[in-house]
N, C-alpha and C positions, 0 to 999 in steps of 0.2 A: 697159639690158637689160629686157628685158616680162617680168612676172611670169607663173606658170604658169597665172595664173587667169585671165591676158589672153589663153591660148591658143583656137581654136576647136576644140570637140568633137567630132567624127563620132557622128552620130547615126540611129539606122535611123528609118526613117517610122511616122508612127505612122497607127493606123486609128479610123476615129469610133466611140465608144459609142453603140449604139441601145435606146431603151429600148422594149416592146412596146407594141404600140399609138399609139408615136408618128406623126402626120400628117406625111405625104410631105412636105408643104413645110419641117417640120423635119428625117426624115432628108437632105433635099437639104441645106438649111444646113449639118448637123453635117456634109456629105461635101465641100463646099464649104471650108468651113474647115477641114477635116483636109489640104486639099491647098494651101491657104494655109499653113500651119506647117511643111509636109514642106516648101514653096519659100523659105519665108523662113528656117526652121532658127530656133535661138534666139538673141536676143538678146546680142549681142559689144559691148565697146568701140568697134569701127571706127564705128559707129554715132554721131550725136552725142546724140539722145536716153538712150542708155547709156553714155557716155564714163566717168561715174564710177562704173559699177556693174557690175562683171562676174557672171555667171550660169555661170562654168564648173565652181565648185563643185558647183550645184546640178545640171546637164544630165549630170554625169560618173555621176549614179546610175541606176540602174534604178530607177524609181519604177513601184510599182504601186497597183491600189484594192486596198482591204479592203473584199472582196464580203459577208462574213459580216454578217448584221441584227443590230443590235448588242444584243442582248438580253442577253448574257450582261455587258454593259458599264453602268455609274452612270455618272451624270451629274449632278452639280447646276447648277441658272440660279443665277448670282450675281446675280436680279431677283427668284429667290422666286416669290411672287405679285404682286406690283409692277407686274408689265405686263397692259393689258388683254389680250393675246393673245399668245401664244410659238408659234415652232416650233424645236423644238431639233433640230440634226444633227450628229452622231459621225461622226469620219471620212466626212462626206459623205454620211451614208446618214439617215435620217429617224431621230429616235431617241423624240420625245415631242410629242407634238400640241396645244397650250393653246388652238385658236383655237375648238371649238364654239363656246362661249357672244356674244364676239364676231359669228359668224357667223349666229345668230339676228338680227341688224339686219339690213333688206331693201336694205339700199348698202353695205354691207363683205362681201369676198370674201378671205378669207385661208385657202390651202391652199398644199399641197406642189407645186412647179413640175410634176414629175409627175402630177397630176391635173388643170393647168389649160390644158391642150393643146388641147382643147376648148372653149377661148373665144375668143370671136370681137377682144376685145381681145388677148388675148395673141397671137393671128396677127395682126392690128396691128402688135403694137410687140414683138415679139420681133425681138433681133439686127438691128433696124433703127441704133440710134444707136453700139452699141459696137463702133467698126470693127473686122471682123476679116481685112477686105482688106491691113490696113498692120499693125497689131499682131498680131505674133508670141503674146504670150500670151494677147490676148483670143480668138484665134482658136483658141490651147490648149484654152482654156476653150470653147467655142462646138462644136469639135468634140467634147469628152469630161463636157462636164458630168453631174455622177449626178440632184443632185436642187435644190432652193434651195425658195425661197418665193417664190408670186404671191400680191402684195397688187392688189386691186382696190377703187377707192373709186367709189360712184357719185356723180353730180353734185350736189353743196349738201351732199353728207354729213359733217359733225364729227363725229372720232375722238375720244370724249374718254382719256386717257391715251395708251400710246403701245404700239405693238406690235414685238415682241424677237426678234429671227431671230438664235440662237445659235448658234454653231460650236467644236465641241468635238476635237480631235485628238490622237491619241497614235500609235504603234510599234506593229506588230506582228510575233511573232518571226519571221516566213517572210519578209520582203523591208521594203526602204523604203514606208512609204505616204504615199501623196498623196491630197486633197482636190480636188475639181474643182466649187467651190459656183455656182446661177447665180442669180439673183434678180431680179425686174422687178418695179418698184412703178407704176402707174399712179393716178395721183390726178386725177378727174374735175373739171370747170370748177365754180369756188368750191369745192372740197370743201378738208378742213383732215388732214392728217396729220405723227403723229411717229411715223418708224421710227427703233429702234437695234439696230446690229447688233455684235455682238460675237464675238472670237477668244480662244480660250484653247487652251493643250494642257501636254504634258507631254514630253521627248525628241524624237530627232528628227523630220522628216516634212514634208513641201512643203503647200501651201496654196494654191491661182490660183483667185482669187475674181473675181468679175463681178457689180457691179450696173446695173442698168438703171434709172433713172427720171424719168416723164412726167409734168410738171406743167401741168396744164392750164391754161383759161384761168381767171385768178383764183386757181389753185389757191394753198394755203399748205402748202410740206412744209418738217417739221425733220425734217434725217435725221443719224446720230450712228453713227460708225465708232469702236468700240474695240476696240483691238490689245493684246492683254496674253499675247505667247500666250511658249512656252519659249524659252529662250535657243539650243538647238540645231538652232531649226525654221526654213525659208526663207516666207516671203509674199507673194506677188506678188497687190494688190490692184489692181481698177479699179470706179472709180465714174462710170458717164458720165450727167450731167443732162441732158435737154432741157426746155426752158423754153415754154411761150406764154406769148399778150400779158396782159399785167398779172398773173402769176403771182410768187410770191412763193420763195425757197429758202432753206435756211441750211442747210449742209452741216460739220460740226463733224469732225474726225480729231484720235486721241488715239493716238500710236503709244509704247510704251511697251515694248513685248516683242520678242522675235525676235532671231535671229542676225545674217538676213538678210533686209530686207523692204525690197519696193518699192512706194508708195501713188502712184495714178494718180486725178487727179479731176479731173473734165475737163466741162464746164458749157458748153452751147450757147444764146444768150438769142434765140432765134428768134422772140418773141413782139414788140412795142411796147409798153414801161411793163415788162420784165419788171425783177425786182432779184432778186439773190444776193449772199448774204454766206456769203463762204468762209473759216473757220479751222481752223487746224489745231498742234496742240503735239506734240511727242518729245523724249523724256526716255529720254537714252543712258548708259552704261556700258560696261566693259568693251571687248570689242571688238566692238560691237553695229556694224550699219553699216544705215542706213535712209535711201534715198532715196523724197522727196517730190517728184513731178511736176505740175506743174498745168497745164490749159489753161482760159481764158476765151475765149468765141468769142462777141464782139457779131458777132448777125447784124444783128436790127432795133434799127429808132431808138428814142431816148429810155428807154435803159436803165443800169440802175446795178449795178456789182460793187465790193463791197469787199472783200481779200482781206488775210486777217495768217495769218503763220504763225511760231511760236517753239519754239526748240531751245536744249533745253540738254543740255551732253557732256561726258564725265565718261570720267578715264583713258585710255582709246584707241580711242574710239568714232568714226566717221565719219559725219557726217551732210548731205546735199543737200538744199535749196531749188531745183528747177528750177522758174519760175516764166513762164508767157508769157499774157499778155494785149492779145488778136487785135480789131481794131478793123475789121470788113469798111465795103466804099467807102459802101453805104446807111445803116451805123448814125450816122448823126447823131443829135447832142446825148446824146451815148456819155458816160457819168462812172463814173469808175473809179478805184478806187485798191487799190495794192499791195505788201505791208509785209514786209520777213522781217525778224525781230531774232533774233538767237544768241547766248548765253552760254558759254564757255568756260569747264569748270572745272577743266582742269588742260593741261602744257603740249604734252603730247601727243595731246592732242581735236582732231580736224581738221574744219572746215564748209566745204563747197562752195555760194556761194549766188549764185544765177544772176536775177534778176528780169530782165524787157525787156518793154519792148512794140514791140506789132506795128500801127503807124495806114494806113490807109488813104483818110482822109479828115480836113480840118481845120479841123470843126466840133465839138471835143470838148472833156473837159476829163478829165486822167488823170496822174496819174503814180503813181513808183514809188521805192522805196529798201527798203535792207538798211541792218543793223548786228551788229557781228562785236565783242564784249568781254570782259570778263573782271568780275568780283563789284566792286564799287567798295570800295574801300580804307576811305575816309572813312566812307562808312555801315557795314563791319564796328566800325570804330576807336569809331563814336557807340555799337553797341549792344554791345562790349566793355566802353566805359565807364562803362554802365549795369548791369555785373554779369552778360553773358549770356555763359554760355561761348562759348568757337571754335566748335564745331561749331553748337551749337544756332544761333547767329547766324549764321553761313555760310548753314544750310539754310533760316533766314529767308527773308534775302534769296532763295534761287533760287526758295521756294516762292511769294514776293511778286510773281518774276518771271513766273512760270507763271501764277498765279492769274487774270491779266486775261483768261485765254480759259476755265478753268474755270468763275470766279465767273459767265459769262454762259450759261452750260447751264441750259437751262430745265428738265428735267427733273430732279428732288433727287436718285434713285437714279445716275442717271447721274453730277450732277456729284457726290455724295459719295463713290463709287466711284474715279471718277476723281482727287480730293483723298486718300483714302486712299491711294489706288497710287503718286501721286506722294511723299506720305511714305514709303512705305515703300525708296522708290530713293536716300531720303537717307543719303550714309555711316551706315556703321555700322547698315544698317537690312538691306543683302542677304538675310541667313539668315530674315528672318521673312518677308520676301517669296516667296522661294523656299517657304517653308511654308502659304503662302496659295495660289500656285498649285496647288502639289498637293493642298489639300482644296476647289478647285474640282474637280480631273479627278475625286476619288475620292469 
């Protein structure tokens, strides 16, 4: 028998957001893909890219924006002053501005997607890479986006630290709110960038995010996705890379929060010589359920991906690894490899994890593997022996298991953040967690 959540919805059609002033070639996109979502409708099981994720909870709301400028709303960066340039947005609407000073350098361009309509790059690469012909929710997003951040770098320019497009979301008492964030980073041939962006909120409230980013040729981008946001709140991320030749990427996902979140990252190596390194960690409880998507798409040859990604789950959490790495017929001398490892911490944590590849040609070198376990007996039993309580030695081990993709975060604020949060998800830690998100909202 289907669960009620496997049902489809009836949904009325929805109409695009226009913002003033925007260029015709954008009103035609946002009307383009408002009529791509009314045909495709959302996202169902029948599907095999959603088989484990149903979307009926979230489609059965009314979800609306929260038009209101949030002025009457705080906010704090959990970066402080840490980052050399911020744009923070509250429920999707522009809330604090850190990028003047940044923006005195004559090759960094960081403003509000709403003021960069007007560049001749952003009509480039806007909604070029993030299909909204096939996905239902990039197309959500494409048609209804409020605001995001354009990053533009020009060519040979080193960012030195790192610049923090923040997302902040809560409830408001007239209706469900939803977030509709867009973001496009263009980083110029040789130039060097670190974006991190991060999620947080407070109750309930949806979230369909869309990044766009272009690495040019030579370019070097770290870009760094953390999700810490309420446990009642839905997420539906996409990250889509394109890549030229001899461009460099490393793409980091830290999923940690949410009720219900779906992370899309999806990396095209269009160039010759380009390389990405893809990881990614979630760390579940409850009955949290997060599905991780990825595509690699070797276009050109002599390109290299290495992809890991690690879970661990805890009481009756659900977690997916959908994982595909796509070998088109020219990419020869194609090296790839592709990792899920899962930990299971209790007997009712469920993990779906899918790797495969897709070859077209057999001049490569690639493969792939998963592992699905539970805490190893022997190493609690060795640091038992040595006098360390159960618990503290349990959370050893899961944090020694975690640590191989935190400890490689270049950036300190990031990964010490990311290290606190993962302590604070160890038994017996909830209630203080919970007390740290809400004096980020507040």
């Amino acid at each position: 028998m289907s669960s009620v959540l496997d049902r489809e919805i009836p949904l009325s059609a929805i109409e695009p957001e226009h913002i003033d002033g925007e260029p015709e070639r954008v009103r035609h996109i946002r009307s383009q893909a408002a009529e791509r979502f009314n045909a495709l409708g959302w996202p169902t099981t029948r599907l095999e890219e959603w088989k484990y994720t149903s979307l009926a909870a979230l489609a059965s709301n009314d979800w609306k924006f929260d038009r209101k400028l949030p002025n009457d709303r705080t906010g704090t960066s959990p970066f402080g002053e840490k980052a050399a340039a911020e744009l923070m947005f509250v429920n999707g609407m522009l809330y604090a501005n850190r990028a003047s000073l940044a923006n005195e350098h004559p090759g960094i361009r960081i403003v509000p997607m709403r003021e960069a309509m007007d560049s001749e790059l952003f009509a480039q690469h806007f909604a070029r890479y993030a299909d909204y012909e096939k996905h239902a929710m990039t197309a959500l997003n494409t048609a209804l986006w409020q605001d995001g951040a354009y990053i533009e770098i020009a060519p040979g320019t080193v960012v030195e630290g790192f610049i923090h497009i923040c997302s902040i979301s809560g409830p408001v008492k007239e209706h469900p709110v939803m977030t509709q964030l867009r973001n496009l980073i263009v980083a110029g041939r040789g130039s060097q960038i670190t974006v991190v962006e991060t999620f947080f909120g407070a109750g309930p409230y949806f979230t369909n995010a869309v990044t766009e980013i272009v690495a040019g040729e030579g370019a070097v981008v770290d870009h760094y996705k953390y999700e810490n946001e309420s446990l009642d709140a839905f997420h539906i991320g996409t990250v889509q890379i394109h890549q030229e030749r001899s461009s460099n990427v490393t793409s980091r996902t830290i999923a940690l929060g949410g009720g219900l979140v779906r992370n899309e990252i999806n990396a095209a190596l269009a160039g010759e010589g380009a390389s990405l390194s893809m990881e990614g960690i979630f760390v579940l409880s409850g009955r949290q359920h997060v599905d991780n998507h990825t595509v690699i798409d070797h276009v050109a040859p002599h390109c290299d991906s290495v992809e890991l990604f690690k879970g661990v789950l805890d009481e009756n959490a659900r977690g997916i690894f959908d994982g595909r790495i796509i070998v088109e017929p020219d990419a020869v001398k194609t090296n790839s490899r592709q990792t899920n490892k899962n930990l299971l911490l209790s007997e009712t944590a469920v993990i779906d994890s899918k790797p495969s590849l897709e070859i077209h040609n057999d001049d490569v070198k690639c493969n792939h593997g998963s592992t699905i376990g539970q805490l190893d007996e022997e190493a609690l039993f060795y640091l038992r022996s040595r006098g360390i309580g159960a618990e503290e030695a349990r959370n050893l081990l899961v944090y020694a298991f975690a640590s191989e993709i935190v400890e490689r975060m270049k950036v300190p604020v990031v990964r010490e953040t990311a290290a606190g949060a993962l302590f604070l998800r160890m038994p017996g830690r909830m209630a203080e967690k919970l007390g740290r998100t809400e004096e980020v909202i507040n």
